[in-house]
N, C-alpha and C positions, 0 to 999 in steps of 0.2 A: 899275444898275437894281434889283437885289436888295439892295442895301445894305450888303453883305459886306467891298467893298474901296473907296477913294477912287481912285485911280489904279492903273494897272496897264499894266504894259508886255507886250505880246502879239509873240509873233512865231513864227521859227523858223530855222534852219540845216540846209542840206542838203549834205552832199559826196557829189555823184553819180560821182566819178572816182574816190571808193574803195571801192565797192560796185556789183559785179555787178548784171544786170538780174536780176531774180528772186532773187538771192542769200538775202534774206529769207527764202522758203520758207512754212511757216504750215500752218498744217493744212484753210485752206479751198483754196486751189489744191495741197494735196499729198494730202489725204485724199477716193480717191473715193470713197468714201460718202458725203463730205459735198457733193465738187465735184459732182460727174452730175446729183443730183438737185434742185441748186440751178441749174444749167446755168450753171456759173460758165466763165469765158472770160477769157484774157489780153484787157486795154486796147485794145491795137492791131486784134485780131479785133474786140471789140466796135466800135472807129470803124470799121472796112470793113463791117460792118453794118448802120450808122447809111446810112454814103453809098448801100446797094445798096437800103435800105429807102426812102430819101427821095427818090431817084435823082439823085445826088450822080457825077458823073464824074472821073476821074484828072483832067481838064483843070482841072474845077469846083475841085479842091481845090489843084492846083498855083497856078491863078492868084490863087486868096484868099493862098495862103503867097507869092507876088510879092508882092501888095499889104502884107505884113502886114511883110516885108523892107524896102519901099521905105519905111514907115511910119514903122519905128524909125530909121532911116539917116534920114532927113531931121527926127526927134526929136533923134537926139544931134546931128547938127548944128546946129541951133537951141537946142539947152541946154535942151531942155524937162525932160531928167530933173534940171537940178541941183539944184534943192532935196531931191533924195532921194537920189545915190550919194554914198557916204562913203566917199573914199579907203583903201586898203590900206595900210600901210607897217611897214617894218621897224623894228626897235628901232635905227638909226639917223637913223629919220627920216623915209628915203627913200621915194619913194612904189613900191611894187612894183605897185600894177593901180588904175587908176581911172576903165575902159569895161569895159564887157561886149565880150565877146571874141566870140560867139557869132553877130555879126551878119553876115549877107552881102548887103547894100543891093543888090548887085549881079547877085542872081539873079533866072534869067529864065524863060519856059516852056521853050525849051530846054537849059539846063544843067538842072533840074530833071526834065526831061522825060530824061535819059537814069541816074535814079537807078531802082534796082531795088526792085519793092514789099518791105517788111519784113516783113509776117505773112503771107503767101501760104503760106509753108514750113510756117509754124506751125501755120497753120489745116489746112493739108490732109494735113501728115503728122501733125500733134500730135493731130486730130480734132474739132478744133475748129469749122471749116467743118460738119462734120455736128450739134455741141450746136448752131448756129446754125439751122440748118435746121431742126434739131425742135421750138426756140425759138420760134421762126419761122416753120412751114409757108408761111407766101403766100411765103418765099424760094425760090426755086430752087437757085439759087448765091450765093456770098459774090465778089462783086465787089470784089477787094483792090486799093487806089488809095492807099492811106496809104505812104509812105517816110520815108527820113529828112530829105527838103525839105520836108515840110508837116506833117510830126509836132511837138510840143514838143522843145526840145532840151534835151539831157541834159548837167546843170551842175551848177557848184555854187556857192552863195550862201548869203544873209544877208538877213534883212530884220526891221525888229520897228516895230510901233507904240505909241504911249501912249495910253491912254485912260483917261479921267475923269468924277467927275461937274461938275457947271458951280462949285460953292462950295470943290471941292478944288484945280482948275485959279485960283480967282481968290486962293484963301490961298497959291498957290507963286507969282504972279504972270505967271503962264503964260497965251497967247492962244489961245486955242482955233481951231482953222481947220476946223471940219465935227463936225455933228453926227450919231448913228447916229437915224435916224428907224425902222427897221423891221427886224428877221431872221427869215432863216428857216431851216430843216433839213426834208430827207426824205432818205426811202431808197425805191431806186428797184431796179427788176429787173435782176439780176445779168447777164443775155445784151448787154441792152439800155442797162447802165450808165452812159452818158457823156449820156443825153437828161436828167439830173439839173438840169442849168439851166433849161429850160422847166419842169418844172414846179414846180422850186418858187421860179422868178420869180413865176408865177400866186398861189403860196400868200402871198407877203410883199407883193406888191400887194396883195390881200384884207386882211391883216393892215394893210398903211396908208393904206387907202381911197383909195387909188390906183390909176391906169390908167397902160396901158403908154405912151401920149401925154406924162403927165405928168416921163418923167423925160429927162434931156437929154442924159447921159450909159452909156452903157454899157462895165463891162468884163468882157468873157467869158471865161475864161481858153482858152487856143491849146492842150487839151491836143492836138488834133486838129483837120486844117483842116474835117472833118463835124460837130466838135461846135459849130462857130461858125456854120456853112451851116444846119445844121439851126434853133440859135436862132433865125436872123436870118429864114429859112423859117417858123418857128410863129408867128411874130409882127407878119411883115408888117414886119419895121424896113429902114430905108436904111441901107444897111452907113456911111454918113459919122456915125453918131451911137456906132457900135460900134468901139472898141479904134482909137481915132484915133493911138495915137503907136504903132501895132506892139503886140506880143504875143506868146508865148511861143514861138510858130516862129521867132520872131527872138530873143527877148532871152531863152529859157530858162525853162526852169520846176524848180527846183529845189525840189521837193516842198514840205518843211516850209514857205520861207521864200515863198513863191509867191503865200497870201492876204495876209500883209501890203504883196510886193510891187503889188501890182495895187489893194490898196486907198489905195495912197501916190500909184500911176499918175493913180486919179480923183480923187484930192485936188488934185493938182497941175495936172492938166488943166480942172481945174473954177475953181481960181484964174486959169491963162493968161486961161480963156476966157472969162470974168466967166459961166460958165453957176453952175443952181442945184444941181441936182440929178444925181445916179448913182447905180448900180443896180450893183452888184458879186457876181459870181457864176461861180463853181468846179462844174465835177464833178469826182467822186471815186470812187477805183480802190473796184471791189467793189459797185458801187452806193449814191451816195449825192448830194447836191445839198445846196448852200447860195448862202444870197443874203444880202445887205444894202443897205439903202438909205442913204445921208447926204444931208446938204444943207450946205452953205456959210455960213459963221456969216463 
């Protein structure tokens, strides 16, 4: 669009199995001066947050992460993902991985139901619970429901796409399969960080004189089973038109590689399903949101 580059391959790579949680560090969650007065908050605090504000229950978010499990299990068995996983293999050939390893189709309200919440500890010894609170006032308490059955799961992966403009894709001879119709970015409140998809879905629908009716597809990313309850909450949507083949409780969210994966998910899913349109959209650690719209060329 800016005229800078003709093609350009976008993506990224995450190995979440050699890097600790927090190992990063940073000087906004390690410096309180900067954290307290920012009211800054581990991820996880922030989605138990989300669920105590919107009134989101441990059951509410267990049974989204069933659905989101049985979603992608009944994807890979249908081959919905193959025009997008790219075999692993060794310099013999062989093939070492080519499923996601991460899925368990087979979880239920009860096997989920006896996993132990994850930020409880954090929140209430680390004090977070109380930045919450002061965040917050209409809270009372931080109602902790997020685990590691309904959280994104912690992987690692690959994903990259191409993009172009229309006269450099037809001098390489290349088909183009979706067009970017509309983006957007904000930055959103630090306590409250993961509500990043609503609004700035709002902002890229304005931007492409678009209603939320208009688009067919949605994919939310799973970093939290409240940040998906909440969207589908602000918006009124029928969860059948949101993250139809599973999502990041299922199939991982391995940071870096995570918007190109999800932007491949609607591409692909927008072909099966002869639909027109999707609406692609991430929050982001720290406060922040992004959206994009395509359409099917």
């Amino acid at each position: 669009m800016s005229g800078q580059h003709d093609l350009v391959v976008g993506g990224g790579v995450e190995s979440m199995s050699r890097v600790g949680l927090g190992a990063s560090g940073g000087a906004w969650p390690m410096d309180p001066a900067i954290a307290i007065k920012s009211y800054f908050m581990p991820q996880g605090v922030s989605a138990d947050l989300i669920a105590t504000k919107y009134g989101f229950t441990r059951d509410d978010c267990d049974a989204y992460a069933v659905q989101s499990q049985q979603r992608a299990g009944a994807a890979w068995t249908e081959g919905r993902f193959g025009k997008s996983v790219v075999p692993v293999r060794d310099v013999n050939d062989i093939i070492l991985l080519d499923r996601d390893e991460h899925m368990r189709p087979d979880a239920s309200m009860q096997s989920l139901g006896s996993l132990k919440a994850s930020f409880a500890e954090m929140g209430e010894m680390g004090g977070f619970d109380a930045v919450a609170t002061y965040a917050h006032p209409e809270i009372e308490r931080v109602n902790h429901v997020h685990h590691a059955g309904n959280s994104s799961g912690i992987v690692d992966g690959a994903a990259a796409v191409l993009v172009g403009s229309k006269e450099a894709g037809e001098a390489s001879g290349l088909k183009p399969r979706a067009r970017i119709k509309a983006f957007a970015n904000i930055g959103s409140e630090p306590a409250l960080m993961l509500t990043g998809p609503v609004d700035v879905t709002r902002k890229v629908l304005k931007r492409a004189g678009m209603e939320i009716g208009d688009i067919d597809l949605f994919e939310v990313n799973e970093a939290f089973a409240a940040v998906v309850l909440r969207y589908l909450q602000a918006f009124g949507l029928d969860d059948a038109r949101v993250n139809v083949n599973g999502g990041a409780i299922a199939l991982g969210h391995p940071l870096g590689a995570t918007g190109a994966m999800i932007l491949g998910a609607a591409i692909d899913e927008l072909e099966r399903s002869g639909k027109e349109t999707a609406l692609v959209t991430l929050c982001i650690g720290a406060g922040m949101g992004t959206a994009t719209i395509i359409e099917r060329v």
